[in-house]
PDB file of N, CA, C, O and CB in Angstrom:
ATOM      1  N   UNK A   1      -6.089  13.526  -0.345  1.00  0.00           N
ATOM      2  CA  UNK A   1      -6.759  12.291  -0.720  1.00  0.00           C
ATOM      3  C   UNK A   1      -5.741  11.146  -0.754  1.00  0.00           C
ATOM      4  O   UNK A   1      -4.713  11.245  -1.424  1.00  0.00           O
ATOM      5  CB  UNK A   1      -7.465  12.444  -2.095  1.00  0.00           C
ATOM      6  N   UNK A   2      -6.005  10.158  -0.095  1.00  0.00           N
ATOM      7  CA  UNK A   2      -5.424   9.010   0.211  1.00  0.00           C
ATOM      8  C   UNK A   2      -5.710   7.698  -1.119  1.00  0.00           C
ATOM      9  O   UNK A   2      -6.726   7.032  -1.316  1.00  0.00           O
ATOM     10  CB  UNK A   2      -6.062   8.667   1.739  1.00  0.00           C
ATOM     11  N   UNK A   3      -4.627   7.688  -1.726  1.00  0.00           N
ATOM     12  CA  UNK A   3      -4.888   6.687  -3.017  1.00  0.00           C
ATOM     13  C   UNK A   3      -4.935   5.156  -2.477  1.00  0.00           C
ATOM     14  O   UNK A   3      -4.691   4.825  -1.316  1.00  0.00           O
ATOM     15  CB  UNK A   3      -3.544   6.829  -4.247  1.00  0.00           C
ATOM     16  N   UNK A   4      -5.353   4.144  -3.710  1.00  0.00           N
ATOM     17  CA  UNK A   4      -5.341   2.751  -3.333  1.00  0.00           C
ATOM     18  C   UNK A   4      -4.463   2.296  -4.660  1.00  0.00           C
ATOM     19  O   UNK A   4      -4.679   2.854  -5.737  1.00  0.00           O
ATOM     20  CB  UNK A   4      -6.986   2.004  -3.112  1.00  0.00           C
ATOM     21  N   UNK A   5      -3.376   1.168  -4.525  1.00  0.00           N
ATOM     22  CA  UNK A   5      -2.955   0.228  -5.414  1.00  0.00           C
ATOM     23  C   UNK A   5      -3.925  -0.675  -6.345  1.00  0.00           C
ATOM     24  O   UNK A   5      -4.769  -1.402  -5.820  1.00  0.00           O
ATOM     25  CB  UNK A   5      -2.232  -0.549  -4.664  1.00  0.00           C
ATOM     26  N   UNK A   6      -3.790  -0.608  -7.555  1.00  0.00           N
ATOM     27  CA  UNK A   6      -4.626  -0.936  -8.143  1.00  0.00           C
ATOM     28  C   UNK A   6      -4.431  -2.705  -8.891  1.00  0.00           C
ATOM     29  O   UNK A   6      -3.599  -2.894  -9.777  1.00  0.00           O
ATOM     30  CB  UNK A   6      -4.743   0.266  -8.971  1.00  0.00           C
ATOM     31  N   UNK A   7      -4.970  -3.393  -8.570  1.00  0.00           N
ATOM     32  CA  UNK A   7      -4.027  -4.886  -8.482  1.00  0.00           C
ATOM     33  C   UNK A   7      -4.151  -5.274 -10.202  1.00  0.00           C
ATOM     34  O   UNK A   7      -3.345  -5.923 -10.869  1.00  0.00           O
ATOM     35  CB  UNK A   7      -4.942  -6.464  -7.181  1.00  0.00           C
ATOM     36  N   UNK A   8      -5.067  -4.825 -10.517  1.00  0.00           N
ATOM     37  CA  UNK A   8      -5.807  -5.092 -12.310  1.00  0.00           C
ATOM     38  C   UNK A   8      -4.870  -4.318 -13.353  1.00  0.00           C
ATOM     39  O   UNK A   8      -4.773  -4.455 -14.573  1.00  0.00           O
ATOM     40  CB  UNK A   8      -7.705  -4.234 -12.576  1.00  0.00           C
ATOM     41  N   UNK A   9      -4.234  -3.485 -12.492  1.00  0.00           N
ATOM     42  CA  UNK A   9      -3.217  -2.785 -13.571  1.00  0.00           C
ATOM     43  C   UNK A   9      -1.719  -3.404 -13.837  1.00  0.00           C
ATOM     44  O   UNK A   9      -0.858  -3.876 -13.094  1.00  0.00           O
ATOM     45  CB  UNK A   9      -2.951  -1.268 -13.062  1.00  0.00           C
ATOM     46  N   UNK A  10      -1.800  -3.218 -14.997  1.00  0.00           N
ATOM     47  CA  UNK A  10       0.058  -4.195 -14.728  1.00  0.00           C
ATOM     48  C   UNK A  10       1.437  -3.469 -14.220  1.00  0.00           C
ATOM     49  O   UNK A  10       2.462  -3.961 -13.750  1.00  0.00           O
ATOM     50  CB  UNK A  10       0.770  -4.809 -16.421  1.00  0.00           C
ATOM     51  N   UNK A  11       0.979  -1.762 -14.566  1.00  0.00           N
ATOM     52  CA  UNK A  11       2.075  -0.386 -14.045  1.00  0.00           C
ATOM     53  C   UNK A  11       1.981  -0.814 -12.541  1.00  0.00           C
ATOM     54  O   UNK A  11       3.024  -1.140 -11.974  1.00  0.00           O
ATOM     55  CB  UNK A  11       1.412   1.615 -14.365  1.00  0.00           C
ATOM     56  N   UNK A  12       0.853  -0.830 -11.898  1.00  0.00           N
ATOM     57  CA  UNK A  12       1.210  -0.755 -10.599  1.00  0.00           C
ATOM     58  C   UNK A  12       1.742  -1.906  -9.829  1.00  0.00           C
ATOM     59  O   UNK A  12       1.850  -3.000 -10.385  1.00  0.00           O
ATOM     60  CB  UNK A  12       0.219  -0.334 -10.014  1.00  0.00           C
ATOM     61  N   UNK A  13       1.945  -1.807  -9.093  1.00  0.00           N
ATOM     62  CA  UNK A  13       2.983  -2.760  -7.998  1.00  0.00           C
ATOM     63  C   UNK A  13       2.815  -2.493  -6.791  1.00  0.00           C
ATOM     64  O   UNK A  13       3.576  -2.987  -5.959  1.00  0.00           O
ATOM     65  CB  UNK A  13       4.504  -2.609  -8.097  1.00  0.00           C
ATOM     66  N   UNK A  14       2.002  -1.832  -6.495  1.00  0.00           N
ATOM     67  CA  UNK A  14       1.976  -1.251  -5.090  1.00  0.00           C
ATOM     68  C   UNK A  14       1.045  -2.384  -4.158  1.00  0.00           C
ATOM     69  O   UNK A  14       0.252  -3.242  -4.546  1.00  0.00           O
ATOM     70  CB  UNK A  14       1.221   0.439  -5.127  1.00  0.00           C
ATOM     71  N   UNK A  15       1.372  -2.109  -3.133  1.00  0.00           N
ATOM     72  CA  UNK A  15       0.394  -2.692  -1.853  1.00  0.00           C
ATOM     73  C   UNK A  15      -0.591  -2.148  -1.255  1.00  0.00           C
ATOM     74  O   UNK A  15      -0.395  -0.944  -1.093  1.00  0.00           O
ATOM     75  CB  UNK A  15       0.979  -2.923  -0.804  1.00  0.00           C
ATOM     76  N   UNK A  16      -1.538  -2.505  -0.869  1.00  0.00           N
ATOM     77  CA  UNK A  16      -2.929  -2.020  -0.276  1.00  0.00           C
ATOM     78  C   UNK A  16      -2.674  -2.118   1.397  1.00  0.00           C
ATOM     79  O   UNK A  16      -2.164  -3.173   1.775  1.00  0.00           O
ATOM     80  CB  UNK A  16      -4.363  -3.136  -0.851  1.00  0.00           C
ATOM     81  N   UNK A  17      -2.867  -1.496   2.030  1.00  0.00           N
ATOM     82  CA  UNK A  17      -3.015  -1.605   3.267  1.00  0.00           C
ATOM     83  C   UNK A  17      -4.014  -3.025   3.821  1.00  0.00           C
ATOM     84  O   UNK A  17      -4.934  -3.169   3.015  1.00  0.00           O
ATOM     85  CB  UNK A  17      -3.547  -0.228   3.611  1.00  0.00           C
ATOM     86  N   UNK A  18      -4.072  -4.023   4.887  1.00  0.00           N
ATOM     87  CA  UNK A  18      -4.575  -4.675   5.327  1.00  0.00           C
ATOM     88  C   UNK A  18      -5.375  -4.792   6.377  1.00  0.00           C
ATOM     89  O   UNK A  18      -5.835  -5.776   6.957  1.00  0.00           O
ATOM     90  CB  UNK A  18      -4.058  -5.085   5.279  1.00  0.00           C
ATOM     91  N   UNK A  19      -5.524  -3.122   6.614  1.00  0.00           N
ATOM     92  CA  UNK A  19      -6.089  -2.723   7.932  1.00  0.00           C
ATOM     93  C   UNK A  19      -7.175  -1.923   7.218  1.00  0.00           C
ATOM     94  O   UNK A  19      -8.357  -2.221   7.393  1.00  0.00           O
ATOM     95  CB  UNK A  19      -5.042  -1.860   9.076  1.00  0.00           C
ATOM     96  N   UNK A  20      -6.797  -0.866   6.380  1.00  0.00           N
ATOM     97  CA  UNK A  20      -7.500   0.374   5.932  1.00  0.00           C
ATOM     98  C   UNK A  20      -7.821  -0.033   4.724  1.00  0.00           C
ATOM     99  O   UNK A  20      -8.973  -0.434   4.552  1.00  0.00           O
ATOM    100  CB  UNK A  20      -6.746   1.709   5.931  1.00  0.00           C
ATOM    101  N   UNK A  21      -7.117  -0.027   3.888  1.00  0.00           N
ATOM    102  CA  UNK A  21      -6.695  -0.541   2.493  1.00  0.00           C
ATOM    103  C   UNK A  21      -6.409   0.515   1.694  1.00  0.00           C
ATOM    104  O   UNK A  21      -6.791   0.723   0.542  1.00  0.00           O
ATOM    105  CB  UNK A  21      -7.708  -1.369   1.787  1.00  0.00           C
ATOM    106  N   UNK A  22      -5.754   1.126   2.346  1.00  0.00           N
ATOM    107  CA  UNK A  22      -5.217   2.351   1.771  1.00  0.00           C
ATOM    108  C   UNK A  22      -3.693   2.350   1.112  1.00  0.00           C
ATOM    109  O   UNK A  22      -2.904   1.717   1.814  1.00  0.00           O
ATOM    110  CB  UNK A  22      -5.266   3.352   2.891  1.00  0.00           C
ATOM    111  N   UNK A  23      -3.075   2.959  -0.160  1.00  0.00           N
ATOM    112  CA  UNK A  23      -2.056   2.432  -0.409  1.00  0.00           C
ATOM    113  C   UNK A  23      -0.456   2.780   0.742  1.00  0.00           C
ATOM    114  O   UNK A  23       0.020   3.775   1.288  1.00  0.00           O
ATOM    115  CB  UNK A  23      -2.039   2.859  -1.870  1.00  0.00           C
ATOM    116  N   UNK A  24      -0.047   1.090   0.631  1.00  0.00           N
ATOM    117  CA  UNK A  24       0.937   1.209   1.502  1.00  0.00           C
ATOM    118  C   UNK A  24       2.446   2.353   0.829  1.00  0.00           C
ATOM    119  O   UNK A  24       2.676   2.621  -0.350  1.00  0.00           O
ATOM    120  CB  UNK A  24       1.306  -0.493   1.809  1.00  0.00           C
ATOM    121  N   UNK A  25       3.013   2.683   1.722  1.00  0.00           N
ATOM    122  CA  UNK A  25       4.283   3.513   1.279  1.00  0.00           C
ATOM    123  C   UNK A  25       5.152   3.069   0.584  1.00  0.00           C
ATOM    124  O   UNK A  25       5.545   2.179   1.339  1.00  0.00           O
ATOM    125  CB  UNK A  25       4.985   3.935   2.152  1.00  0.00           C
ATOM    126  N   UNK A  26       5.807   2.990  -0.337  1.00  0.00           N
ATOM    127  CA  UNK A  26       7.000   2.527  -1.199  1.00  0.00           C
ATOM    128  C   UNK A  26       7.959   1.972  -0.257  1.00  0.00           C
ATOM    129  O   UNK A  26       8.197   0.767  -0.339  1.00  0.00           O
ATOM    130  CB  UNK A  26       7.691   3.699  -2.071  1.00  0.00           C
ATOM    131  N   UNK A  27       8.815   3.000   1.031  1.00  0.00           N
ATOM    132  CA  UNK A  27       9.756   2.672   1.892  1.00  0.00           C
ATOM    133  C   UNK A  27       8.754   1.628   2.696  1.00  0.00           C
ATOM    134  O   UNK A  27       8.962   0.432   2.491  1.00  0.00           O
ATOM    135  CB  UNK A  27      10.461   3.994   2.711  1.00  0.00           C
ATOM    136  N   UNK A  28       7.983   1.892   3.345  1.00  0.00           N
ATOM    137  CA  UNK A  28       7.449   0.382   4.366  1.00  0.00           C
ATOM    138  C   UNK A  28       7.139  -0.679   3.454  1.00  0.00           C
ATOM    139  O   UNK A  28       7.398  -1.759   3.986  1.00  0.00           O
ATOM    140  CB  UNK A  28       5.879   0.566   5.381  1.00  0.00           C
ATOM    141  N   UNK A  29       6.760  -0.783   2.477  1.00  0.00           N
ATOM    142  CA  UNK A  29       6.844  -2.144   1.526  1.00  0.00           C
ATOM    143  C   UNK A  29       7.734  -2.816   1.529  1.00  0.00           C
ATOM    144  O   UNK A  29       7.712  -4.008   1.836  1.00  0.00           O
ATOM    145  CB  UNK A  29       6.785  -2.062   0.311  1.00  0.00           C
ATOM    146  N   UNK A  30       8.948  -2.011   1.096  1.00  0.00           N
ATOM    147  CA  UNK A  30      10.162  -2.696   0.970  1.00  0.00           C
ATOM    148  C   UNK A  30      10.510  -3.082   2.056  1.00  0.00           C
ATOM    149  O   UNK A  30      11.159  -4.127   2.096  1.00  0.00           O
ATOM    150  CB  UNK A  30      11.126  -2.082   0.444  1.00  0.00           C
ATOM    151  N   UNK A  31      10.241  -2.473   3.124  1.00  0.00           N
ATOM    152  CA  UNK A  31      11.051  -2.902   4.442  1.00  0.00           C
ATOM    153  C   UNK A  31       9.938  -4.590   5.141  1.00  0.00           C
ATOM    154  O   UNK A  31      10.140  -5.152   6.217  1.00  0.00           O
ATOM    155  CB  UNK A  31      10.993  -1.049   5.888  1.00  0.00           C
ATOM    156  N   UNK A  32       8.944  -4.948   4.176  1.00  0.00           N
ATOM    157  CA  UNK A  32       8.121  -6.057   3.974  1.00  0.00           C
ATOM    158  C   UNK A  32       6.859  -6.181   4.856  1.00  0.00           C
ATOM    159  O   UNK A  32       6.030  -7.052   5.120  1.00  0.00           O
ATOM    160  CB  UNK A  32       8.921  -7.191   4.138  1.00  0.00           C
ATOM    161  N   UNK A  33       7.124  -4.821   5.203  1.00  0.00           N
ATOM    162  CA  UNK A  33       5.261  -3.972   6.268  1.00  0.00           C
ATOM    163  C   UNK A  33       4.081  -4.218   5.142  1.00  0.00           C
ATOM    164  O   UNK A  33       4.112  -4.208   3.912  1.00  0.00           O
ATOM    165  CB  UNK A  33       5.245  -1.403   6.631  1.00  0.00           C
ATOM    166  N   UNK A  34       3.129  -4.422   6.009  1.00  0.00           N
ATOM    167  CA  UNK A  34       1.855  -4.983   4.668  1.00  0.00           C
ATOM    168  C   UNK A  34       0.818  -3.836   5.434  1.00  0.00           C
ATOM    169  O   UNK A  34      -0.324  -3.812   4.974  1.00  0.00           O
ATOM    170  CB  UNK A  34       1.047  -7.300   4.682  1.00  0.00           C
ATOM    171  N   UNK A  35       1.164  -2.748   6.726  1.00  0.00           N
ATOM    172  CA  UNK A  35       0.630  -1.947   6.704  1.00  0.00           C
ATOM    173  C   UNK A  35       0.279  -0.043   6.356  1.00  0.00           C
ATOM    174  O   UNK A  35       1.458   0.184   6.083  1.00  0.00           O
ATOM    175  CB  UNK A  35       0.653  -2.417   7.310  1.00  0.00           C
ATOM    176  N   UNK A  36      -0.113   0.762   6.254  1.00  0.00           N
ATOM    177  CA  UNK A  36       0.214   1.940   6.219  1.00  0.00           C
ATOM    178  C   UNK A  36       0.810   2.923   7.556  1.00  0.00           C
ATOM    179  O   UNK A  36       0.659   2.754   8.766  1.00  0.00           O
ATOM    180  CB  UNK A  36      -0.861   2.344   5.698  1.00  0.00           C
ATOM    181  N   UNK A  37       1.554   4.023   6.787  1.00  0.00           N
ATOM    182  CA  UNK A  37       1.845   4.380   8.146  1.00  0.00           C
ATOM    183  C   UNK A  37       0.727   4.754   9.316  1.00  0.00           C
ATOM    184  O   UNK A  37       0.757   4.545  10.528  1.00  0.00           O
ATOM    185  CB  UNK A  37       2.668   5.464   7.990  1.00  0.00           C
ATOM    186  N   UNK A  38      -0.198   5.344   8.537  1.00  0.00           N
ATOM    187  CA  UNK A  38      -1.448   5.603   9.767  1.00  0.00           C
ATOM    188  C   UNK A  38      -1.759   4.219  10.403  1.00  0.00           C
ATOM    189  O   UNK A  38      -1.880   4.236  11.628  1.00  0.00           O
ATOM    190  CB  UNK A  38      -3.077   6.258   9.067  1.00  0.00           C
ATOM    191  N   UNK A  39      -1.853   3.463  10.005  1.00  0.00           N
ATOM    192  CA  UNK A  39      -2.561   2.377  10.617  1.00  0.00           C
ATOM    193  C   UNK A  39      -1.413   1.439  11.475  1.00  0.00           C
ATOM    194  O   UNK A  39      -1.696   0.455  12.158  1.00  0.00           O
ATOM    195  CB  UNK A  39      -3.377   1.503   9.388  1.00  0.00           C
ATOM    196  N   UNK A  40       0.106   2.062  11.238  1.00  0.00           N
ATOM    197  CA  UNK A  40       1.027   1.280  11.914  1.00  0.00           C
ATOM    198  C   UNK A  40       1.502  -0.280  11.928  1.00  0.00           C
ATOM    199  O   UNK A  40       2.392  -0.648  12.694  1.00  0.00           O
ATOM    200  CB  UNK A  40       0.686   1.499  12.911  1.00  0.00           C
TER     201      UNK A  40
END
């Protein structure tokens, strides 16, 4: 099961995918990718 970043929470920090909206990877975030790896 493929999780989502939750923007309403203040713990999370994560990114949503912009294609899928599936949560993006920790390493491609940082590297300033706004997509997931499936979606490339």
């Amino acid at each position: 099961m493929r999780s989502f970043a939750d923007p309403f929470a203040g713990e999370d920090d994560g990114a949503n995918c912009l294609r899928c909206g599936y949560l993006v990877e920790a390493a491609r975030e940082k590297r300033g990718l706004l997509t997931c790896a499936a979606c490339g």
